[in-house]
C-alpha positions as CSV (number, residue, x, y, z in Angstrom):
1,X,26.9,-16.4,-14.7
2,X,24.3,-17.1,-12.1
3,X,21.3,-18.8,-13.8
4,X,17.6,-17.5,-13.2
5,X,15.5,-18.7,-10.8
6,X,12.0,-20.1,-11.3
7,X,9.5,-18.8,-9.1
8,X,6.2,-20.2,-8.2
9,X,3.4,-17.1,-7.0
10,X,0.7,-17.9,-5.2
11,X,-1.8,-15.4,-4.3
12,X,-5.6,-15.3,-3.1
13,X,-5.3,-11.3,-3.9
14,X,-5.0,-10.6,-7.5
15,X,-6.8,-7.9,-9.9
16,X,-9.7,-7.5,-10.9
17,X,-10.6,-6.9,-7.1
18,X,-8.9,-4.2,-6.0
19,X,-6.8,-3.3,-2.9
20,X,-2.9,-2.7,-1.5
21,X,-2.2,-6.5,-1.9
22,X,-3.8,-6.6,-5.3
23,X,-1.2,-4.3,-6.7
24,X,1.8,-5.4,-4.8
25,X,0.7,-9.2,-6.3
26,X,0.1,-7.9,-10.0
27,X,3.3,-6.3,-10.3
28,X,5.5,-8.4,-8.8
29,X,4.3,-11.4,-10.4
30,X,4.7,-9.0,-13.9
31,X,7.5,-7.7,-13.2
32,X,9.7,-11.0,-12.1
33,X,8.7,-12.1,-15.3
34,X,10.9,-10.2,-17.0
35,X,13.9,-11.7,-15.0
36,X,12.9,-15.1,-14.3
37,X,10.7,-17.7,-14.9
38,X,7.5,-17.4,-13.2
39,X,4.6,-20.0,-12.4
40,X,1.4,-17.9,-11.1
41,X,-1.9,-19.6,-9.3
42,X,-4.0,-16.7,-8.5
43,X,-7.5,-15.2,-7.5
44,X,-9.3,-12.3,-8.1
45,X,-12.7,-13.1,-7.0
46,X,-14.8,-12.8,-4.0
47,X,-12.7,-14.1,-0.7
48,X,-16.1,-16.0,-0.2
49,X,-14.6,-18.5,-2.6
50,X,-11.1,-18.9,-0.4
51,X,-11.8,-22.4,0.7
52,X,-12.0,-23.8,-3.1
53,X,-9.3,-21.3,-3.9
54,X,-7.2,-23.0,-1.6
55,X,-7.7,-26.5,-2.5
56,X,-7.5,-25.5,-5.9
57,X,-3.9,-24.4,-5.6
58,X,-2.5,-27.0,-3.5
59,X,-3.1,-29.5,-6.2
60,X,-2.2,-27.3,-9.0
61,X,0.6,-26.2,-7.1
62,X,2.0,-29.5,-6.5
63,X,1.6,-30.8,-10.3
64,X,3.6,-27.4,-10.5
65,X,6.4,-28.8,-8.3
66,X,6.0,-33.0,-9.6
67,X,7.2,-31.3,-13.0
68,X,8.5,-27.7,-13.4
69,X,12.5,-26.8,-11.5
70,X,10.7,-24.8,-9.2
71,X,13.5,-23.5,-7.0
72,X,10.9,-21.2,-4.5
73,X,7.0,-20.9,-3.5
74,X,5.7,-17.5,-3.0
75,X,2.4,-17.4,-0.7
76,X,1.3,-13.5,-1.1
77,X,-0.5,-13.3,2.4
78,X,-0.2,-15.2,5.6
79,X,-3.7,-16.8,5.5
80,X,-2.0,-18.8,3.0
81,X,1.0,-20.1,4.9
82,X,-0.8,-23.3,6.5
83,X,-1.2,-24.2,2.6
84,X,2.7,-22.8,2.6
85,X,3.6,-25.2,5.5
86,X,1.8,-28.5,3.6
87,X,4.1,-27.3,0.3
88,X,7.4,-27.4,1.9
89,X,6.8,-30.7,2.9
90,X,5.1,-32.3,0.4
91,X,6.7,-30.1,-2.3
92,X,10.1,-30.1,-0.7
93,X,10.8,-26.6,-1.9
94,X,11.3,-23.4,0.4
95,X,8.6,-21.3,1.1
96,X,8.3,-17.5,1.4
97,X,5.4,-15.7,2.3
98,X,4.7,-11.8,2.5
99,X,3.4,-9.7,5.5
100,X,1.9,-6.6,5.4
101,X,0.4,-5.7,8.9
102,X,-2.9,-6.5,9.8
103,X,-2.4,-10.3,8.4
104,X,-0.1,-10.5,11.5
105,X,-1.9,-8.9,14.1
106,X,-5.3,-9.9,13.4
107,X,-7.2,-10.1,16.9
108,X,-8.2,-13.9,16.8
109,X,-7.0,-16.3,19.0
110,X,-7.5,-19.5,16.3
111,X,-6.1,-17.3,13.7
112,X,-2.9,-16.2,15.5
113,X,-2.1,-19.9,16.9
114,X,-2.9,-21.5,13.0
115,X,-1.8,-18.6,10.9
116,X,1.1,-17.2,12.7
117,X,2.2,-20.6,14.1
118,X,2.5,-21.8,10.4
119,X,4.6,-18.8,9.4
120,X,7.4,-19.6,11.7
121,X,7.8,-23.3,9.7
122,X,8.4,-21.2,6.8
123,X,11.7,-20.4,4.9
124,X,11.3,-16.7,5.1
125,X,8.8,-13.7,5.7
126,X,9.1,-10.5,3.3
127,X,7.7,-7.4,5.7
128,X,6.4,-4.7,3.7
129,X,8.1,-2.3,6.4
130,X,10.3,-2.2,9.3
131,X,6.5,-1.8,11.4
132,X,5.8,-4.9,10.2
133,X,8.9,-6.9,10.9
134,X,8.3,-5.3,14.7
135,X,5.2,-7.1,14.6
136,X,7.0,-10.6,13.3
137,X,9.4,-10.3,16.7
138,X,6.8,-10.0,19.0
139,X,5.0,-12.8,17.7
140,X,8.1,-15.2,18.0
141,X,9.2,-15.3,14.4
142,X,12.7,-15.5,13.8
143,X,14.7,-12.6,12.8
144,X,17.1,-14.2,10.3
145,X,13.9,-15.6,8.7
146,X,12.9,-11.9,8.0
147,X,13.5,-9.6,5.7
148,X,11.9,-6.2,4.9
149,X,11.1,-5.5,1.0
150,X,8.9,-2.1,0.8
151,X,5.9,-2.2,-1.7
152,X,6.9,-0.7,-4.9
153,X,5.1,2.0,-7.2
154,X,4.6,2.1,-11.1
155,X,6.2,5.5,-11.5
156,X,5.0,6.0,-15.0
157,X,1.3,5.8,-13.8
158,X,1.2,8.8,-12.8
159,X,1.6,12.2,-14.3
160,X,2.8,15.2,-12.7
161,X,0.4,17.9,-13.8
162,X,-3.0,18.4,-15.5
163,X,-3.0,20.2,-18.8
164,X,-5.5,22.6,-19.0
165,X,-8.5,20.7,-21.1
166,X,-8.2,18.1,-18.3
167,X,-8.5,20.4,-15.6
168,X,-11.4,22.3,-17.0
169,X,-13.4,18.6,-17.6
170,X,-12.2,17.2,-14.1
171,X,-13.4,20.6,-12.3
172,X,-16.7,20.0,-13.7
173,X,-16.8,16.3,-12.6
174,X,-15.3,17.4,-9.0
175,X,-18.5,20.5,-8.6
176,X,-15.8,22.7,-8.3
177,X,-17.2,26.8,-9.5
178,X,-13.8,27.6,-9.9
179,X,-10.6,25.9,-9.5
180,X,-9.4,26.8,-6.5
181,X,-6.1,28.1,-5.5
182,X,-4.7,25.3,-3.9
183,X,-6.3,21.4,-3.5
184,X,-5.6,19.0,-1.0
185,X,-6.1,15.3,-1.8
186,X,-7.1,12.2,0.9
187,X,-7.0,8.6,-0.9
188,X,-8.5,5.6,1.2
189,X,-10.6,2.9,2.3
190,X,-13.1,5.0,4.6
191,X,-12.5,3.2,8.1
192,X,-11.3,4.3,10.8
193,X,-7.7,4.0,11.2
194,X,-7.5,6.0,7.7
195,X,-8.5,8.8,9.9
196,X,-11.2,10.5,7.5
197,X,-13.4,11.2,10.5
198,X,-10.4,12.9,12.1
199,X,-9.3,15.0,8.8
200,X,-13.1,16.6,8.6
201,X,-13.9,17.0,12.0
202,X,-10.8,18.1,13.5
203,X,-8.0,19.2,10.7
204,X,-10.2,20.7,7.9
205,X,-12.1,23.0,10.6
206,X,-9.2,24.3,11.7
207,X,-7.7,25.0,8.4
208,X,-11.3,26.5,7.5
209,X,-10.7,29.3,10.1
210,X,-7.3,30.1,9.0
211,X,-7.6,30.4,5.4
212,X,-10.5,30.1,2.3
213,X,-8.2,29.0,-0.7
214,X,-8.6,25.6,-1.2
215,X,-10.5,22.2,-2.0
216,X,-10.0,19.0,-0.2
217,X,-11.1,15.9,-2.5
218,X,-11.9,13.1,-0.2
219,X,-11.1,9.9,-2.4
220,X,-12.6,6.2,-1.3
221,X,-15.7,4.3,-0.6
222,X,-16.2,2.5,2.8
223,X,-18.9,2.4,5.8
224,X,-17.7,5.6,7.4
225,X,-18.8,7.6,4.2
226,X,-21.9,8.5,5.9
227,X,-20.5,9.9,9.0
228,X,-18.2,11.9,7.0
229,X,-21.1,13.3,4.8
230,X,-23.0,14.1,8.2
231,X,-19.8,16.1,9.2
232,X,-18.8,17.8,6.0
233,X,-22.1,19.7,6.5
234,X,-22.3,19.9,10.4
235,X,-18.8,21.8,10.2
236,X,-19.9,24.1,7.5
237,X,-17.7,22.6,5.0
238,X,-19.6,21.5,1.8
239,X,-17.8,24.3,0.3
240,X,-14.3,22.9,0.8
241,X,-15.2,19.4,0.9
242,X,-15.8,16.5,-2.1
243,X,-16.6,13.1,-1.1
244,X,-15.8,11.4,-4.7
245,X,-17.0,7.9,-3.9
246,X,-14.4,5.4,-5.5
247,X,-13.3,6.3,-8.7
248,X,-11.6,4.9,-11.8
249,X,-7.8,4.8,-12.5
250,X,-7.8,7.5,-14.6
251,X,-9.7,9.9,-11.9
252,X,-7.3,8.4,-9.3
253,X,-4.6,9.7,-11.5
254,X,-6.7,12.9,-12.4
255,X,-6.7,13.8,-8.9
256,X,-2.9,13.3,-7.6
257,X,-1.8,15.3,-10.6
258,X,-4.1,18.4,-9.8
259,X,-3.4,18.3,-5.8
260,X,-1.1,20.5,-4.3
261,X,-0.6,18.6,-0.9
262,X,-1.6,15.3,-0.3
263,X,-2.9,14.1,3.7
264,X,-2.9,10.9,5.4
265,X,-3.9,11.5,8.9
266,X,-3.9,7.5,10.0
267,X,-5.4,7.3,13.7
268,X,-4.2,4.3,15.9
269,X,-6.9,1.7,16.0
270,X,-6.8,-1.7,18.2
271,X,-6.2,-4.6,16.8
272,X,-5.7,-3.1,13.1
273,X,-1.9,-1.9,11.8
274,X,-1.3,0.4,8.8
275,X,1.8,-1.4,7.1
276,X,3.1,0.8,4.7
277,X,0.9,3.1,3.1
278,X,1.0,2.8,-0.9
279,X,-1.1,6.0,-1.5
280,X,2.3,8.0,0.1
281,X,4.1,6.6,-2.4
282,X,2.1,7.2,-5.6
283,X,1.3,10.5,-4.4
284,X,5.0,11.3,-4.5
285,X,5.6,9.6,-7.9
286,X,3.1,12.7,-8.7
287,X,5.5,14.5,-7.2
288,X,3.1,16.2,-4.2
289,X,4.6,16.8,-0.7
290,X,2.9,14.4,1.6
291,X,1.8,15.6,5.5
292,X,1.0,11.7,6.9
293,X,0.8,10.9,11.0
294,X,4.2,9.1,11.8
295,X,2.1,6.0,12.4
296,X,3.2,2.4,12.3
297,X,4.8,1.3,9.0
298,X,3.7,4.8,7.2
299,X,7.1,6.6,8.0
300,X,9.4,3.7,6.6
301,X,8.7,5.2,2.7
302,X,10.1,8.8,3.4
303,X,13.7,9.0,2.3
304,X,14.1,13.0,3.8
305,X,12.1,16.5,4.2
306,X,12.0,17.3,0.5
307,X,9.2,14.3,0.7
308,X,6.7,15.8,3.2
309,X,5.9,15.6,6.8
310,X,5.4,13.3,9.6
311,X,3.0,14.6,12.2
312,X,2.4,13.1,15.8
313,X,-0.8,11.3,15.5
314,X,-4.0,12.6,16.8
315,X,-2.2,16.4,17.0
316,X,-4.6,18.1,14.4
317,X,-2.8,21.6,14.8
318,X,0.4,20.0,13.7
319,X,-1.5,19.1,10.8
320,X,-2.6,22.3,9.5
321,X,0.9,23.9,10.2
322,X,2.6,21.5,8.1
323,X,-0.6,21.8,5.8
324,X,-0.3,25.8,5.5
325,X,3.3,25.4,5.0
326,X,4.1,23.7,2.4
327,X,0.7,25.7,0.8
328,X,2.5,28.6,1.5
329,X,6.2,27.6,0.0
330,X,4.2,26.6,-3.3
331,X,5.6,23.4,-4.4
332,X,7.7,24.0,-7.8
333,X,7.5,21.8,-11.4
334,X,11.5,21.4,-10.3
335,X,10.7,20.2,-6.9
336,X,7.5,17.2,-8.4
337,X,10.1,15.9,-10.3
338,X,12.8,15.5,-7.7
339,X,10.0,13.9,-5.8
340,X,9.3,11.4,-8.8
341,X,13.1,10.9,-9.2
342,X,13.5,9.3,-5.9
343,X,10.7,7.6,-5.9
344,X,11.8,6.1,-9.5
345,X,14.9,5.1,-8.0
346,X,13.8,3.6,-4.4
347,X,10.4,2.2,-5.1
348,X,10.4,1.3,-9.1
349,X,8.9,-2.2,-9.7
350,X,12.1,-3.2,-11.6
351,X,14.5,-2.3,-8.2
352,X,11.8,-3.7,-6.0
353,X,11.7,-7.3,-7.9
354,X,15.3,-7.8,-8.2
355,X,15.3,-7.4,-3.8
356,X,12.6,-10.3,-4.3
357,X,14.7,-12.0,-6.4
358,X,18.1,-11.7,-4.1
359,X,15.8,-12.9,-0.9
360,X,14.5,-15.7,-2.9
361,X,18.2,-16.4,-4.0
362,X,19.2,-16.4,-0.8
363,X,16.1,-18.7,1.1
364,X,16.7,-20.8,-2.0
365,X,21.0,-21.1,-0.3
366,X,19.9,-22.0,2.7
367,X,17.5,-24.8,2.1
368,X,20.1,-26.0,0.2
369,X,22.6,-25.8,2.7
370,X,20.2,-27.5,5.3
């Protein structure tokens, strides 16, 4: 029998802040537990603090390695792979590190030369999709050093349907009359590659003109909020539209189990990358058909058409065809759980740490061998 590894994390993106990488760290970290043994050095505070974070790390990290059978180092982020590099050495252990997309292409020359030129002296690199690993390549990293992992979903977060008491007391938090016919739902940081600017002026209008039935919750906080706002009332739309601000867990969950569609109309942007797209994924685990611009790393999490649509970015008509359609087929109680079920079985934690685990098995070989 193959014994269990032991795994030290280390991550400068850890709950209580919040954020893609926050999750990804939480459950993977609580989730390997469960099949291995697990050494975590973590921070969840302001990234003000990074600098003492660091330092802070690297000599916990290598009192960490002077006593414990660490056979791997996890660095969550590549703005900690210099720290990676001085473990490998000092440490002599092998060193993983995750990318997720904008960590690699970040558009600064000191950055890319320190940051990226640190990953390549690493064991291995876990991309978060096959977008990502694109953007490994062209930086020079070395294919059999990568390996693409997708970001995983706690399935049993989310429910697929509102009971009735819930959807009477959310419709009064949400302004809505009456519940509407059918609600669309948008979940993201309000900048611009998330595309809100594009859903309100050019998608929503559109749909507006076509049809009356439905509510589109805008979910998220960010500095395009007020641009959005401006809009929602310039296109006549303050009946269809609710920006909700950023909201709690339980909202969060509120809202994916009331929508009918969910929308992620990502826009290219220079010099920023959408890796995966975890929303996609926890929208589906509520079993909603998702309509999301075939954009960078978002496409790599849809396993076939009973999951949604991919749209050419930027093509807002596209949008509100796929939009009206699957409005107009009614998504069934039979067809949210098949969503779920896939889901479940692609993207659960549990299948998603035991891919960590092989990888790290395998880095773990190859040090050895060298």
């Amino acid at each position: 029998m193959t014994p269990p590894l032991t795994i030290l994390f280390i991550t400068r993106k850890y709950p209580p802040s919040v954020g893609g990488m926050q999750q990804l760290s939480y459950h993977l970290i609580e989730t390997t537990r469960t099949k291995a043994t697990v050494y975590a050095i973590k921070w969840g505070g302001s990234q003000v603090w990074l600098p003492l974070f660091v330092v802070y790390a690297l000599v916990r990290a290598l009192v960490i390695l002077a006593t414990r059978p660490v056979d791997v180092v996890h660095v969550g982020d590549p703005v900690l792979a210099p720290l990676g590099v001085i473990l490998r050495r000092v440490g002599r252990r092998p060193v993983v590190v995750n990318a997720h997309g904008l960590d690699v292409v970040y558009p600064n020359r000191l950055y890319q030369t320190v940051v990226i030129g640190a990953m390549k002296r690493l064991d291995g690199v876990i991309c978060i999709s096959e977008g990502t690993r694109r953007l490994c390549l062209e930086r020079g990293l070395d294919p059999a050093r990568l390996t693409v992992i997708p970001v995983g979903v706690q399935v049993d977060d989310f429910a697929l349907a509102l009971p009735e008491e819930a959807r009477m007391r959310w419709g009064s938090r949400w302004r809505l009359p009456r519940w509407p016919e059918h609600i669309l739902l948008f979940v993201g940081r309000l900048i611009p590659r998330k595309g809100g600017r594009f859903l309100v002026s050019r998608i929503l209008p559109l749909l507006a003109a076509r049809r009356r039935d439905w509510v589109c919750l805008i979910v998220g906080d960010g500095p395009e909020r007020p641009a959005l706002e401006q809009m929602t009332r310039e296109q006549g739309l303050s009946e269809h539209v609710r920006l909700l601000g950023r909201v709690s867990a339980e909202e969060l969950r509120a809202a994916y189990a009331a929508a009918d569609v969910f929308i992620m109309p990502n826009v290219p942007v220079a010099g920023d990358f959408e890796g995966f797209g975890i929303v996609a994924l926890e929208a589906r685990a509520s079993g909603l058909p998702v309509v999301a611009a075939d954009l960078e790393g978002i496409g790599d999490s849809f396993q076939d058409g009973g999951d949604g649509v991919l749209v050419t970015p930027g093509d807002a008509e596209a949008f509100v065809r796929a939009i009206e359609a699957l409005l107009d087929g009614r998504t069934t109680a039979a067809a949210r759980r098949e969503r779920r079920r896939r889901v479940r079985e692609r993207y659960g934690w549990s299948h998603i740490a035991d891919e960590y685990l092989r990888t790290f098995r395998s880095v773990r070989e190859r040090y050895d061998a060298r």
